[in-house]
C-alpha positions in Angstrom: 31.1 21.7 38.6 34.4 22.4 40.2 37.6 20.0 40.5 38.4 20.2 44.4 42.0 18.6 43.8 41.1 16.3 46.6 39.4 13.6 45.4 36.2 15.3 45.2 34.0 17.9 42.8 31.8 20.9 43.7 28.4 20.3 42.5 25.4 23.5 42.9 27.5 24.3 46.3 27.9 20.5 47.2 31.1 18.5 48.0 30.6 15.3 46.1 32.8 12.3 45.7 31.9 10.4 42.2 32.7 6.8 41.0 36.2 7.2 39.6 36.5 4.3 37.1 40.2 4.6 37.4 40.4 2.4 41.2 36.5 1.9 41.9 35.6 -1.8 41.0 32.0 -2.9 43.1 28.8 -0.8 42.8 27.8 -0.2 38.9 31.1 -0.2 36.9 30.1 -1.6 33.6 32.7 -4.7 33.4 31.9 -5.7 29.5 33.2 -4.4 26.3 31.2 -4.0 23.7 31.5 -5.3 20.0 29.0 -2.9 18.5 25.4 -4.7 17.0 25.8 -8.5 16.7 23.4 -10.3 14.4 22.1 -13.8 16.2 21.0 -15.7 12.8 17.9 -18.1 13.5 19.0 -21.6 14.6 17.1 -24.8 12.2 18.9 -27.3 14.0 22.3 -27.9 16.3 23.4 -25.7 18.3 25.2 -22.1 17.6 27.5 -19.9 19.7 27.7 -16.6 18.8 30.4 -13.7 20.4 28.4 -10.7 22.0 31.1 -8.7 23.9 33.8 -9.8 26.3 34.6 -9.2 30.4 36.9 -6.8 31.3 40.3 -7.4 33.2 38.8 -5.8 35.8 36.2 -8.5 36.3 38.7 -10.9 36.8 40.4 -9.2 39.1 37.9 -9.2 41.4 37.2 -12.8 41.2 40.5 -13.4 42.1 39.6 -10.8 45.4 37.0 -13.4 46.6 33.8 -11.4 45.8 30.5 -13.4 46.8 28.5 -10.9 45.6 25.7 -11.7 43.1 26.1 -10.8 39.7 24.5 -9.2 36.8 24.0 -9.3 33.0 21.7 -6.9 31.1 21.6 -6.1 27.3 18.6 -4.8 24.6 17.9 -6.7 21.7 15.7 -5.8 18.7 13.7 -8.8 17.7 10.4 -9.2 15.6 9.7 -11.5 18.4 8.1 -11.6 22.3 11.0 -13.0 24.6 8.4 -13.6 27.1 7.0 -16.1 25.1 10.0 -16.9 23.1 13.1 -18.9 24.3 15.1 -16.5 22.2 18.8 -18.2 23.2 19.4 -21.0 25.9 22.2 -19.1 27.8 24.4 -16.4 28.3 28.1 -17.6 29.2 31.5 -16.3 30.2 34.9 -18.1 29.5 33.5 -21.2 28.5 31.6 -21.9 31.9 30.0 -25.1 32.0 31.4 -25.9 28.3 34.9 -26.7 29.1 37.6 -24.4 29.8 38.6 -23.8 33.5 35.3 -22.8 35.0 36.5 -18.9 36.1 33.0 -18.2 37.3 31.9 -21.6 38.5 29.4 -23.6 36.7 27.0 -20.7 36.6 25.6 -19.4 33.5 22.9 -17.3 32.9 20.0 -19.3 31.8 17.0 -17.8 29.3 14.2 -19.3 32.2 16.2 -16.7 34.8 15.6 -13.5 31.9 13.2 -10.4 32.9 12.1 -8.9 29.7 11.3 -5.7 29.7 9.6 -4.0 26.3 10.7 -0.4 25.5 9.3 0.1 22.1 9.8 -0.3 18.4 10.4 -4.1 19.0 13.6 -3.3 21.1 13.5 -5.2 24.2 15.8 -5.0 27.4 16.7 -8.4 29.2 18.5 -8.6 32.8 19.1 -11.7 34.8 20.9 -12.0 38.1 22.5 -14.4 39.8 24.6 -15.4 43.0 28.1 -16.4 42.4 29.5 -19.7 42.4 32.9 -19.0 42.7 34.9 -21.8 41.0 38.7 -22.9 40.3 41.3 -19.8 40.2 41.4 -17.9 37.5 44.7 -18.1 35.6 46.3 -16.4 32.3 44.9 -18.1 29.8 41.1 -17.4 31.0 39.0 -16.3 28.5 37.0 -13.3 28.4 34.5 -14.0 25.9 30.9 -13.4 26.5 28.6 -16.0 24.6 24.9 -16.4 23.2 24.2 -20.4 23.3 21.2 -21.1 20.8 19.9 -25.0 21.6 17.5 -27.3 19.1 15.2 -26.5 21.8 15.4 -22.9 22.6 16.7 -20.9 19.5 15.4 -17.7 17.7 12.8 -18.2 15.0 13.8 -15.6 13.4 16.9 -13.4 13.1 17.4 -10.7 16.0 20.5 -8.2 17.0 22.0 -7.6 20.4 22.4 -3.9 20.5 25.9 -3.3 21.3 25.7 0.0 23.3 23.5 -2.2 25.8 25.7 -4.9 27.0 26.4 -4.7 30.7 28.1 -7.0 33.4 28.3 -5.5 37.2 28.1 -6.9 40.6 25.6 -6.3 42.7 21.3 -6.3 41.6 20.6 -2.6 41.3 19.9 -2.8 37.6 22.3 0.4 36.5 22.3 2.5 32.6 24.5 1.7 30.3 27.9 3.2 30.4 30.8 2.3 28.4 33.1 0.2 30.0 36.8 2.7 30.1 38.3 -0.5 28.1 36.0 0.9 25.2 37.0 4.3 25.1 41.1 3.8 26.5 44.0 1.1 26.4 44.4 -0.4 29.4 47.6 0.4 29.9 47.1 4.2 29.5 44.6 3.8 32.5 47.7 2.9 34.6 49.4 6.2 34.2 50.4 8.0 36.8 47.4 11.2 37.9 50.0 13.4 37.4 49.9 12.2 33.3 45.6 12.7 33.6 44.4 16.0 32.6 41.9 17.8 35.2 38.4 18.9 34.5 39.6 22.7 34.6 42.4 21.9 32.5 40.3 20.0 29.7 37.4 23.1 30.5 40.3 25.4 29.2 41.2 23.4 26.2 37.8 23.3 25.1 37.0 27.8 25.3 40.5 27.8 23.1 39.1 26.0 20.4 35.4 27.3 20.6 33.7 24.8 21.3 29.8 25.2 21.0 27.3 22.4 22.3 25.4 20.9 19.6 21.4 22.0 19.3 19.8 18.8 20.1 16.7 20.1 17.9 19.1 20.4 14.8 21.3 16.3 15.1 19.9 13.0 14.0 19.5 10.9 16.9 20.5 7.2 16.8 17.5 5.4 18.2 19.5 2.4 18.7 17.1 0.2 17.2 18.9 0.5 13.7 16.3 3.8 13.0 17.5 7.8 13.3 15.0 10.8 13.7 15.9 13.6 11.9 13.6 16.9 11.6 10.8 14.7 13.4 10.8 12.1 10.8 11.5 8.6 11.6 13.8 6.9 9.2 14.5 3.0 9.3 18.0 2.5 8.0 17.1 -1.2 6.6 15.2 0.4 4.4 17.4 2.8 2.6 19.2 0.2 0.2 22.2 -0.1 1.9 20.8 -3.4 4.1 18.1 -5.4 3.3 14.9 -4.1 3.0 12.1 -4.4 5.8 9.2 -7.2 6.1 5.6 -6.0 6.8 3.2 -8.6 6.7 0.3 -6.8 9.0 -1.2 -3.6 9.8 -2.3 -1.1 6.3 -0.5 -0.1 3.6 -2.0 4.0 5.0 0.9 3.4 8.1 3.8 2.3 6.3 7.2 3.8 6.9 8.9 6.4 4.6 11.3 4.4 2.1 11.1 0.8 0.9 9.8 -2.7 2.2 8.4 -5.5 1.5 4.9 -6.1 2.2 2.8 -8.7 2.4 -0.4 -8.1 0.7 -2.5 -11.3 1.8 -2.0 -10.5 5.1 -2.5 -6.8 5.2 -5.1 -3.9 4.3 -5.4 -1.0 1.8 -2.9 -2.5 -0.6 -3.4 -2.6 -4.6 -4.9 -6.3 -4.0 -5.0 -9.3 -1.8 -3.1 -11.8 -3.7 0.9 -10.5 -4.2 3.2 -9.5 -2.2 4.4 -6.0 -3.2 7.8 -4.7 -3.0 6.4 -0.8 -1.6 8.3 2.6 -1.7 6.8 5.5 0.2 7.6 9.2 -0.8 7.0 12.3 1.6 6.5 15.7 0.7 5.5 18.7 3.4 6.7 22.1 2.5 3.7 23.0 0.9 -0.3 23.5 3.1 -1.2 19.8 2.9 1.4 16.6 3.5 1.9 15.1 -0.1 2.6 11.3 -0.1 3.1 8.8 -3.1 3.4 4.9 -2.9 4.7 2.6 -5.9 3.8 -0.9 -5.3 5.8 -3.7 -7.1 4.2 -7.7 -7.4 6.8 -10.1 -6.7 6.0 -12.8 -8.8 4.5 -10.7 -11.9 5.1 -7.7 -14.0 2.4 -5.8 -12.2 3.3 -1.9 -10.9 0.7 -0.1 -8.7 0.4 3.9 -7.7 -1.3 6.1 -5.6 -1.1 9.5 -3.8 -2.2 11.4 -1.3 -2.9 14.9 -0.4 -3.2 15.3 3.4 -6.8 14.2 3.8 -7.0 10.3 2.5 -5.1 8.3 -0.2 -6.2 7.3 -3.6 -7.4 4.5 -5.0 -4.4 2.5 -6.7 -4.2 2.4 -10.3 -2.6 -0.2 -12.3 -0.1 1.1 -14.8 -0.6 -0.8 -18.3 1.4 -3.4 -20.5 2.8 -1.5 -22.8 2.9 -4.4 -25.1 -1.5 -5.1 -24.2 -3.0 -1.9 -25.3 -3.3 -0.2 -28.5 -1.0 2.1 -29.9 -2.0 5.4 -32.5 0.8 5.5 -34.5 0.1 8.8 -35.7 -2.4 11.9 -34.5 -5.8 10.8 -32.7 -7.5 11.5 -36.2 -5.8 8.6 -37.4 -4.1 9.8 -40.6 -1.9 6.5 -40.3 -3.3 3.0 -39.5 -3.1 2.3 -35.6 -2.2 -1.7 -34.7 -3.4 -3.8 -31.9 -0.8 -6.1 -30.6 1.3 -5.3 -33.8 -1.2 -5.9 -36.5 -3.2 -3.1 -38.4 -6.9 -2.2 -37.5 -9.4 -2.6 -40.8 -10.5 0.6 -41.5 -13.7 1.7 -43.3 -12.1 3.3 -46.3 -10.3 0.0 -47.2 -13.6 -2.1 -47.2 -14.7 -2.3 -50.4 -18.2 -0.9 -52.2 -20.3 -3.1 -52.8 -19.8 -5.0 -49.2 -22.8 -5.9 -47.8 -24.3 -4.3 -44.9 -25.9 -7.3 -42.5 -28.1 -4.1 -40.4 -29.5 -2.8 -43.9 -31.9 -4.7 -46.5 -30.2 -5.9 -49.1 -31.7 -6.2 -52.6 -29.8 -9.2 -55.2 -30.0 -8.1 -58.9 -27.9 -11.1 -59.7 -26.9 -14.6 -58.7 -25.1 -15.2 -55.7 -22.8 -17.4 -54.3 -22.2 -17.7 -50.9 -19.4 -20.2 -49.4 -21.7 -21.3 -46.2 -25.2 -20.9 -46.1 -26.9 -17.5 -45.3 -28.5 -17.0 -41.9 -31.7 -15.1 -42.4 -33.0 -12.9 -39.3 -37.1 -13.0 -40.2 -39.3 -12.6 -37.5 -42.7 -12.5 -40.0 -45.4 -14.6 -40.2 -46.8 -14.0 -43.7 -44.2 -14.7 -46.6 -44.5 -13.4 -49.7 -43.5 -15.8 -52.7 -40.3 -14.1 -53.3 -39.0 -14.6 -49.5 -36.3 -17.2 -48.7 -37.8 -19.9 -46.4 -35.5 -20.2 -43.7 -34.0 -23.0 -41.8 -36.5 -22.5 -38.7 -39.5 -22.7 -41.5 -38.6 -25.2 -43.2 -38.2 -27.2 -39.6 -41.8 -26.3 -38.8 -42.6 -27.8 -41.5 -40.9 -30.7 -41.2 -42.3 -31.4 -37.5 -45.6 -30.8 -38.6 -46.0 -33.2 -41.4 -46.9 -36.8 -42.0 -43.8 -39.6 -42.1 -44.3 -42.9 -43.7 -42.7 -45.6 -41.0 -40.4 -48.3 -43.0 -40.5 -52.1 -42.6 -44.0 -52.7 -42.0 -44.0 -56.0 -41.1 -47.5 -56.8 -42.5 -47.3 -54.5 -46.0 -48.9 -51.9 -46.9 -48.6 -47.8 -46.1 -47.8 -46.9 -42.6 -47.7 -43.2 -41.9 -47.4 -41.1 -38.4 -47.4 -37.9 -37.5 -45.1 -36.2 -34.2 -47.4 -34.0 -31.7 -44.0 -32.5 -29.9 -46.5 -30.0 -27.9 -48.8 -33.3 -26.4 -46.2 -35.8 -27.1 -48.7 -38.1 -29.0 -47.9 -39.6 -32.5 -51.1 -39.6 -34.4 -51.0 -43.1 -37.0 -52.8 -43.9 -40.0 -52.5 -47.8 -42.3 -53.4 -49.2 -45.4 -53.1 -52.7 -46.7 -54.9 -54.9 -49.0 -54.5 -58.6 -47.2 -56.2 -61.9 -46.9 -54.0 -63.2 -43.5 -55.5 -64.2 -40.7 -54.0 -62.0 -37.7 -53.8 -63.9 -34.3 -53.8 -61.7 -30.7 -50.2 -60.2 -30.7 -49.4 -60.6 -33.9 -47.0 -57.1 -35.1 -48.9 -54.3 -37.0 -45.8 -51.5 -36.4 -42.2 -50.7 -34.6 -41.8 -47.5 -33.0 -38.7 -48.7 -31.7 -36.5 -46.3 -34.3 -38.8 -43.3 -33.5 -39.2 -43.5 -29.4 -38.0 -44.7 -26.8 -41.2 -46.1 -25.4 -45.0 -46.1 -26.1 -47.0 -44.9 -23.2 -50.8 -45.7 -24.2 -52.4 -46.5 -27.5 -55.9 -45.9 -28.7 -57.1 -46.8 -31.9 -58.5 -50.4 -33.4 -57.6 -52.5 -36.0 -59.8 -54.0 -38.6 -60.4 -55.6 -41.8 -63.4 -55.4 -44.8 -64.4 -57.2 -47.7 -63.7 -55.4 -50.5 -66.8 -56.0 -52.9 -69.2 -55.3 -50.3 -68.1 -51.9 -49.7 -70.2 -50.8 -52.0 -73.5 -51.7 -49.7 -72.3 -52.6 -46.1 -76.2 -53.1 -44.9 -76.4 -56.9 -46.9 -75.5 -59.7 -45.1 -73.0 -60.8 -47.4 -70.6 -58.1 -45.4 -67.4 -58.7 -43.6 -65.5 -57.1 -41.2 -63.3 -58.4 -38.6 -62.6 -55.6 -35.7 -59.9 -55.6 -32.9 -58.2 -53.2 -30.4 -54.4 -51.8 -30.9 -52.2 -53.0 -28.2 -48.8 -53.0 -27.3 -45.6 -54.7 -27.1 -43.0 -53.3 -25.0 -41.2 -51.0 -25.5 -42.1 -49.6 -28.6 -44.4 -52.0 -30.7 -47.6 -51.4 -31.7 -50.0 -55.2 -32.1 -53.3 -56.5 -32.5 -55.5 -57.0 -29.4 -57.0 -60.0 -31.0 -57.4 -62.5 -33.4 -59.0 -61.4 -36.9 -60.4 -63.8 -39.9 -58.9 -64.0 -42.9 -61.3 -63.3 -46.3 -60.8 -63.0 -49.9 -60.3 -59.5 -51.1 -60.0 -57.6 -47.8 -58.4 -54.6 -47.0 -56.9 -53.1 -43.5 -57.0 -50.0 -41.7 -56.9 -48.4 -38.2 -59.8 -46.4 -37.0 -59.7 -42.3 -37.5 -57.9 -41.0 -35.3 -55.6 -43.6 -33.7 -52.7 -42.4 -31.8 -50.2 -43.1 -28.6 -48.4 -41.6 -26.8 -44.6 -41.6 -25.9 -41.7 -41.2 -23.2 -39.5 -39.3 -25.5 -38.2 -39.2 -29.0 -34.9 -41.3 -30.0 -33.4 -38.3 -31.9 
């Protein structure tokens, strides 16, 4: 390119005229200075105002020439959010607008509804809204150049977000242009008022730059600023939040395979391949690649408990995590694996065999007794066979066979005599048996037995009741014999009476028929 010294440049054999910044005002001069990255803090309630740049003298200006020209705002943000479905911000305003001040562009702001959104990637976003100029009062000296974000209890961020600052533009006209810095960012105003004989030429500035040997810059070789608050360098994508110096990151989808290099937080419950489901993990991701296969590491931390987490991997798949142990849970060999000193579980010494004593008893081995013992509870004796010798110990499960299979006598007989009964368990029948030497005369219901201490309730009875004279036992066939018979009945729930009346005699004794029994619900103990 060649400086013609008229106004114009020689481009690949072509006169050209380009934009010269210095006295060209309409047509895709950036007319906003930037204030670098601006953090918009989410809004809970009110109403916020935040600086994002300011307009130019030159924009000023040429509201005061009359311009009816539409005009245009356009900036990138990088937001966790969608602002196609988000009301990010309420408005964009300059000098106040409808908020006070002196009105310098009208009542016109630039409203969220009148936003295009357009996504470029790694949740940067680009937003441009035009609209026609309402010119409004004269603008004076005191008019403010400020260029605010309005955040509304309505529309407001939901979460945090940053207007990029090497984004902000403000032009006339609707051809949507690339960012350039506006020549307030780069010069004092008043140096762009010099004179052209005080500006150097391009030939001039050429000439400077062979003296001191200049050589461009590989581009293969630089970190790039990706102007999302991320650089690449060597390929590699770094995200600067995560280096320590800011706060870290928030993940809380996709796997734990995908995440970045460096640290974040992750959320666990809401993502994949992490150490569990429950925490979230404070994650740090190493990268290795000079040798054949890509080496990786991750170290997850829990946030709520002392829990640490590892894995690697070696260019083909990760690892399964493994959980690193509490030092102060496990067991600790205080000396060689051989244990030549005593090794302690949570502080206190294991028991080993060479300190037991003798004579201890071994409970898998018989044990033979040559004198009396004492034990301080009873013994439990393991015997699983059926024929005892007479120098076994009975033990507690025979002697309870026993005990179920043997006769009972019942107490409080109400008519005298011996009651006894003996518990079926297996039919649930309680088999009876009575004696008594009486002379009473027993009426229908009258009260042979209570069960009522035994069971719960008697089911069925079989069995009769029934009285003899004594002296003619010896020859029931003569007709001096007496016997009174009646049927066992029952009283509910658990008492056992006569069916019907019997006569009284002299000498007579009572009994119930062989093999007189009932049966039962279930037992009271």
């Amino acid at each position: 390119m060649v400086d013609n010294k008229d106004g114009t440049e020689q481009l690949n054999g072509v006169q050209v005229k380009p934009f010269n910044k210095l006295s060209d005002t309409i047509g895709g001069r950036n007319l906003a200075t930037s204030l670098g990255d601006v953090l918009i803090t989410a809004l809970n309630s009110g109403w916020s105002n935040t600086l994002i740049g300011t307009a130019t003298p030159e924009f000023f200006k040429i509201i005061n020439q009359g311009t009816t020209q539409p005009i245009t705002i356009s900036f990138e943000i990088n937001t966790p959010d969608d602002p196609t479905k988000t009301h990010l911000f309420d408005r964009i305003e300059i000098d106040g607008c409808a908020w006070g001040k002196d009105n310098a562009i009208g009542t016109n702001y630039f409203s969220i509804i009148g936003f295009k959104w357009l996504e470029i990637g790694n949740s940067v976003w680009k937003g441009t809204y035009t609209l026609q100029y309402d010119q409004g009062s004269g603008v004076i000296v005191n008019d403010g150049p400020d260029i605010n974000l309005f955040q509304t209890g309505v529309n407001k961020a939901p979460h945090n977000f940053t207007v990029l600052g090497n984004s902000l533009c403000l032009y006339w006209g609707t051809q949507a242009i690339d960012w350039t810095p506006a020549p307030e960012d780069k010069v004092n105003v008043s140096d762009m008022r010099k004179p052209a004989s005080d500006v150097a030429g391009i030939e001039e500035v050429n000439a400077k730059q062979d003296k001191i040997g200049y050589t461009p810059a590989d581009d293969s070789k630089v970190v790039h600023d990706n102007h999302d608050g991320t650089i690449t360098a060597n390929n590699l994508h770094y995200d600067l939040s995560k280096t320590g110096l800011t706060p870290i990151g928030f993940y809380n989808s996709g796997s734990f395979n995908d995440l970045p290099l460096g640290t974040v937080m992750t959320a666990a419950t809401k993502m994949t391949d992490g150490p569990d489901r429950v925490h979230n993990f404070t994650t740090t991701t190493f990268y290795f690649n000079s040798w054949g296969n890509v080496r990786k590491a991750q170290i997850a931390i829990a946030d709520s408990e002392n829990l640490m987490y590892f894995r690697v991997y070696t260019g083909v798949s990760w690892n399964s995590w493994t959980l690193l142990s509490d030092d102060s849970k496990v067991a600790h060999l205080s000396g060689a694996n051989n244990f030549d000193t005593v090794p302690t579980v949570n502080n206190n010494p294991l028991l080993l065999a060479s300190s037991l004593p003798a004579d201890l008893a071994r409970t898998r081995q018989a044990q033979t007794f040559t004198a009396q013992q004492t034990f301080s509870i009873a013994p439990v004796i393991n015997d699983a066979s059926k024929d005892k010798g007479d120098n076994q110990a009975a033990t507690m499960a025979d002697l309870k066979s026993v005990e179920n299979s043997a006769w009972h006598q019942l107490n409080n007989v109400p008519l005298g005599g011996i009651f006894l009964y003996r518990i079926d368990r297996s039919s649930k029948r309680i088999y009876i048996s009575y004696s008594v030497d009486s002379d009473v005369c027993i009426k229908s219901g009258t009260t042979i037995a209570n069960f009522s201490s035994i069971v719960n309730s008697i089911l069925t009875i079989s069995g009769s009741y029934f009285q003899y004279d004594l002296n003619d036992l010896d020859d029931p066939t003569t007709s001096a014999f007496y016997s009174s018979v009646t049927k066992l009945s029952l009283s509910s729930p658990a008492q056992i009476t006569a069916g019907g009346n019997v006569l009284s005699h002299t000498d007579v004794h009572a009994s119930l028929t062989d093999k007189a029994y009932f049966t039962y619900d279930s037992l009271v103990n």
